[in-house]
C-alpha positions in Angstrom: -11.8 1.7 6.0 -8.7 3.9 6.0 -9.0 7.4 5.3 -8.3 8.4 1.7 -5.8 10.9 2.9 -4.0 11.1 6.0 -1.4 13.8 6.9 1.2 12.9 10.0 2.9 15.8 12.1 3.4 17.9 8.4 6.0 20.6 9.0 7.1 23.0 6.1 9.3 25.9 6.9 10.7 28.8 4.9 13.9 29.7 6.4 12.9 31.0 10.5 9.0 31.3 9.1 7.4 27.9 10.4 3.9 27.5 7.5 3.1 24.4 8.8 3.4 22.9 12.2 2.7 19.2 13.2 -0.5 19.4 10.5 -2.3 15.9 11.4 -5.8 15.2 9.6 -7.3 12.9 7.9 -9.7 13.0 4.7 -12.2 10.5 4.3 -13.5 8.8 0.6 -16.0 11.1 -0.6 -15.8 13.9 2.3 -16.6 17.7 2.5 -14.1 18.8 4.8 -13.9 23.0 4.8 -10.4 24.2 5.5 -10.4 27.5 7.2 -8.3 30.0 9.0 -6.8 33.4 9.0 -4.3 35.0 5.6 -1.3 33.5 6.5 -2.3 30.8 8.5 -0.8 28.1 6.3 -3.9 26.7 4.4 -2.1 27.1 0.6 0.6 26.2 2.0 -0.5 22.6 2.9 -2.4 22.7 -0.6 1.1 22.8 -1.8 2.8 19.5 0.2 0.0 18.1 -0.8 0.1 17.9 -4.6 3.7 18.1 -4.7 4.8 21.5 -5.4 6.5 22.0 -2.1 7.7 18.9 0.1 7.3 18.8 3.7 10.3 19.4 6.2 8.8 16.8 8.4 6.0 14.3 8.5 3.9 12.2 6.1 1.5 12.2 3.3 -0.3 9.5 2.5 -2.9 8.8 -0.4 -4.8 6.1 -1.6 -2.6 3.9 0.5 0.5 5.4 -1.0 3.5 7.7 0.6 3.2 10.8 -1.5 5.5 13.0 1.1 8.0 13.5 -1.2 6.2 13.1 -4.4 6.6 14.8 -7.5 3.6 16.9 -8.8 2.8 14.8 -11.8 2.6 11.4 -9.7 0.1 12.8 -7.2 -1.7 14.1 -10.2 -1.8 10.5 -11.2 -2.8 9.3 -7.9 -6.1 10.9 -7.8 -5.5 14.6 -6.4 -6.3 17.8 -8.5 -6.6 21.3 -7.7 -7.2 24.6 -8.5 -5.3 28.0 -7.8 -5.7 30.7 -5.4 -5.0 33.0 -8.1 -6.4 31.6 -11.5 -4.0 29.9 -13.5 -5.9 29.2 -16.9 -4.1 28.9 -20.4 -4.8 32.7 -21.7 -4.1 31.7 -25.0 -5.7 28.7 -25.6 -9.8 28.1 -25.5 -11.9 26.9 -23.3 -11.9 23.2 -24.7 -8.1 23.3 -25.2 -7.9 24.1 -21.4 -9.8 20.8 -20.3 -8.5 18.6 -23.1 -4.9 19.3 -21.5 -6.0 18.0 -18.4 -8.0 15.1 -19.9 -4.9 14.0 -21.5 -3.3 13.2 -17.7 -5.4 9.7 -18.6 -6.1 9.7 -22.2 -2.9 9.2 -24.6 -5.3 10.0 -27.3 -6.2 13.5 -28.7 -9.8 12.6 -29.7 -10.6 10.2 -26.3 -9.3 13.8 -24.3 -11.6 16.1 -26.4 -14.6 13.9 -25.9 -13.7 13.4 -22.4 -13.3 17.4 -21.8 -16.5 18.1 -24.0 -18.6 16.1 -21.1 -16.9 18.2 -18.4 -18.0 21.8 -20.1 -21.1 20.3 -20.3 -21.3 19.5 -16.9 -19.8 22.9 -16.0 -21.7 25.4 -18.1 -19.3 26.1 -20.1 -20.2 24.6 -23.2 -21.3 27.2 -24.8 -17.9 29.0 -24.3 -15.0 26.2 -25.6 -13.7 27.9 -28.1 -13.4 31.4 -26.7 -10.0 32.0 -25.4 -9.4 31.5 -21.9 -8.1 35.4 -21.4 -11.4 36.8 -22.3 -13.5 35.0 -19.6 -14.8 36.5 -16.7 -13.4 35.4 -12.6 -16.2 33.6 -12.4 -16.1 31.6 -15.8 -11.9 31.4 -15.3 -12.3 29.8 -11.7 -14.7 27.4 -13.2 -12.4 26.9 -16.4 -9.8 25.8 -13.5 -12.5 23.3 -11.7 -13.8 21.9 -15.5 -9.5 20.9 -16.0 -8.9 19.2 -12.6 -11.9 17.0 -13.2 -10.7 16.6 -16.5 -7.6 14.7 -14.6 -10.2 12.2 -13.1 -9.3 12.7 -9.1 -11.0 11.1 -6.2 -9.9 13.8 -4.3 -10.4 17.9 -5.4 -9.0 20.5 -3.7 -10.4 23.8 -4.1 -8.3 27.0 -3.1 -10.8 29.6 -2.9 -12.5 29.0 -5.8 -15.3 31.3 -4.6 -13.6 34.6 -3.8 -14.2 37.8 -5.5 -17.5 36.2 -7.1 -20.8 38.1 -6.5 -23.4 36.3 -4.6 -25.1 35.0 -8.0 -22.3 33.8 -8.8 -21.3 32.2 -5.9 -24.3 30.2 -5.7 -23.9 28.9 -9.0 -20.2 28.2 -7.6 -21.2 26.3 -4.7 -24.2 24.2 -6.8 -21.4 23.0 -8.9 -19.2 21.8 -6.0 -22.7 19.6 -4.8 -22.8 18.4 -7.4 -19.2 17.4 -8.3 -19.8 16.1 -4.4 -22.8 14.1 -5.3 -22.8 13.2 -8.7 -19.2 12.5 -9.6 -18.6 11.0 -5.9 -15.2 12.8 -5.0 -14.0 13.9 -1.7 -13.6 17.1 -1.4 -11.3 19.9 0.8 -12.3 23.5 0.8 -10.3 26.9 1.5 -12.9 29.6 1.8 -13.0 32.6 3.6 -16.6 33.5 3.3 -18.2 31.2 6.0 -21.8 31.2 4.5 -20.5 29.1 2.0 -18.2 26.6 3.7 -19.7 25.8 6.9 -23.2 24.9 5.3 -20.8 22.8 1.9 -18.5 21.6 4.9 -19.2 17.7 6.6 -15.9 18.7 8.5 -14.0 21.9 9.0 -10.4 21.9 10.3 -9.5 25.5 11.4 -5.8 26.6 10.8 -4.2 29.2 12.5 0.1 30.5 12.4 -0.1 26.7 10.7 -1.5 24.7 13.2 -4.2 22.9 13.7 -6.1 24.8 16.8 -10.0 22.8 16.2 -11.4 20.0 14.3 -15.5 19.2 14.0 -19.0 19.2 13.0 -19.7 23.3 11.5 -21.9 23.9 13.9 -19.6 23.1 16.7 -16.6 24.5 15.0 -18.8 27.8 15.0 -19.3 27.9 18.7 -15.4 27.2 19.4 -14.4 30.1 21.8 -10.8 29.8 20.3 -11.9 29.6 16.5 -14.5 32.9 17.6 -11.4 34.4 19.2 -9.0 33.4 16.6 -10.2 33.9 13.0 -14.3 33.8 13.2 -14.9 37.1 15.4 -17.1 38.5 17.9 -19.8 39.0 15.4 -19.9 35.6 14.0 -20.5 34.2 17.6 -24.8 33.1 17.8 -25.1 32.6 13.9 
């Protein structure tokens, strides 16, 4: 079967600055694939061609069997891709449920389909207990999975998380990387990762892809992405080498 995504030679500059360089990879129907790489290297970057918000100086996008290169936002949203943000980007001002129900609405025209729709996802989240306290007053923790609880709400086949796990403490970042299993195994999506701490994405990862100055320099199994001398040398370091 073809891949569910497939990126061709993506290039994205800003000005002299070259993000993205000849990006080619490919994302498979229900995949783990763990997107790593040094600050700077172009991972959010990519996140961004990918759902639209930026459009690629050069190559193709393709998802789902459509060209989404040049695609607007909204229709990739339609498509089947979601996200969530770097830095959070929840609705301060609105609660919890009022958060998901707007991203429910991507597929329900109706207000009462979307809340029903967006109640199941805060159960299936956690954060049921929290939908009507306003989004401002949650912790990281509850906010980054506020942001996760509203992508799903837009019914993707694909996810893409943007370091949904940083600044979490390690309790929390268990819970964090539970949910993604079982977003993984129970809802069925494929899934691509940015993460920084490598305890959590090389053991969630099927596949990492290592970027670094925006090119792809190794694609593989964890375990052999681990022992790459020029991902050790690159981003990993010294004392990740034998872990």
């Amino acid at each position: 079967m073809p891949p569910l995504l497939e990126l061709s030679a993506v290039t994205k500059r800003f000005g002299g600055l070259v993000a993205n360089k000849d990006v080619s990879l490919a994302i498979g129907a229900g995949e783990i694939v763990g997107l790593i790489g040094p600050n700077g290297a172009g991972k959010t970057t990519l996140f961004n061609c990918l759902t639209g918000y930026l459009h690629p100086d050069a190559g193709r996008i393709v998802f789902a069997g459509a060209d989404v290169t040049h695609a607007r936002p909204e229709r990739v949203c339609g498509l089947g891709i979601a996200r969530t943000w770097q830095l959070v980007r929840t609705f301060g001002r609105m609660t919890v449920l009022e958060n998901v129900v707007c991203g429910a609405l991507k597929r329900h025209s109706r207000v009462g389909a979307a809340r029903q729709r967006a109640w199941h996802l805060l159960e299936f989240t956690g954060l049921a207990p929290k939908a009507d306290v306003l989004a401002a007053n949650l912790t990281l923790a509850d906010k980054k999975r506020l942001e996760i609880a509203r992508a799903l709400a837009t019914e993707p086949r694909l996810l893409l998380l943007d370091e949904a796990m940083s600044g979490l403490t390690p309790a929390e970042m268990a819970a964090a990387v539970e949910l993604v299993r079982r977003i993984h195994a129970e809802l069925g999506l494929a899934l691509c990762v940015v993460e920084h701490v490598m305890e959590v994405v090389m053991p969630l990862s099927q596949r990492v892809v290592v970027l670094d100055y925006g090119e792809v320099i190794a694609e593989g199994p964890p375990a052999e992405i681990a022992r790459n001398e020029q991902v050790i040398k690159a981003y990993l370091g010294e004392h990740y080498r034998g872990r």
